[in-house]
N, C-alpha and C positions, 0 to 999 in steps of 0.2 A: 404770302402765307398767312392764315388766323390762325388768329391766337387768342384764346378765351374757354371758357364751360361751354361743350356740347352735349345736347343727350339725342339719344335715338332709340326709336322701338325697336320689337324686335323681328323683324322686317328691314331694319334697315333706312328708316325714314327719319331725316333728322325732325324732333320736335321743341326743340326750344336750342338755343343760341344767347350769346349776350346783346344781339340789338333788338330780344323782346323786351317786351316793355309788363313787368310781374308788379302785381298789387302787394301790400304788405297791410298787415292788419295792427294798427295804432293802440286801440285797447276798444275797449268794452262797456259797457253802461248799462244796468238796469233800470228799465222803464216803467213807472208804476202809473202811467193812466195821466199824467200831470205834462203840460207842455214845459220846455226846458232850453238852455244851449249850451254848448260849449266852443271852447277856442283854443285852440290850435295850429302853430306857425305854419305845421306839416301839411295840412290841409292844402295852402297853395300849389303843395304841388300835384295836385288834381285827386281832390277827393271822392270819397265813394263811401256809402252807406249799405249795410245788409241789417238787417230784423229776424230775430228771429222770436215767433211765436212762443209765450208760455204755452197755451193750449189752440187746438184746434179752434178755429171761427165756426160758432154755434155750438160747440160741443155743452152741453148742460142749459144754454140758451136759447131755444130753437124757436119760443115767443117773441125775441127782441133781436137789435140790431148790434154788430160789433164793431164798434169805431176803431180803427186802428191807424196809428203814427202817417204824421204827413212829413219829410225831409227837404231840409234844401243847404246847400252850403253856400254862400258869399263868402269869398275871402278867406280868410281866418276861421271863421265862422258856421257851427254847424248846429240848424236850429232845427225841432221836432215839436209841432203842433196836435191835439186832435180837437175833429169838428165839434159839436154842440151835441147834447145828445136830443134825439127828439123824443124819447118816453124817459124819462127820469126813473121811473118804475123797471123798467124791461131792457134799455138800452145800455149796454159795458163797453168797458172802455179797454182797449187789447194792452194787456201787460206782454212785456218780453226784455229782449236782450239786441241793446245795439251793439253791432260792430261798425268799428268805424276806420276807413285807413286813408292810405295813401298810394298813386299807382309811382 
């Protein structure tokens, strides 16, 4: 017999159980345009990155380019880059809001 959280639509169809495997969200960071890292033990155990946009890409900029966040996690470790800008004049750099977790 199992034994655990089931849920199901309503149909009838089970869609989640306890041997899914659910992301949790660790916290949050706002990002002003500046490369950065942070560390965190939780990350080991397989992390994951979401972005989310202050504004639309182009919206008030439709002359220039929008750099927006490059991610990567090693280890502990979770680092966010952006490229070069190539018009100093015209080109921004995407502000937003990281989330960051753990599956």
């Amino acid at each position: 017999m199992n034994v655990g959280f089931r849920a199901w639509d309503a149909n009838g169809t089970l869609i989640f159980d306890l041997s899914y495997r659910l992301a949790r969200i660790i916290d949050s960071r706002k990002l002003d345009g500046t490369g950065g890292s942070l560390v965190d033990d939780r990350l080991t155990q397989g992390g994951w990155v979401a972005f989310q946009p202050d504004f639309s890409c182009g919206d008030g900029y439709l002359s220039g380019g929008v750099i927006v966040p490059q991610f990567s996690i090693s280890g502990n470790v979770l680092s966010w880059s952006y490229a070069a800008k190539n018009s100093a004049q015209y080109d921004i750099y995407q502000t937003g809001t990281l989330f960051y977790g753990a599956s």
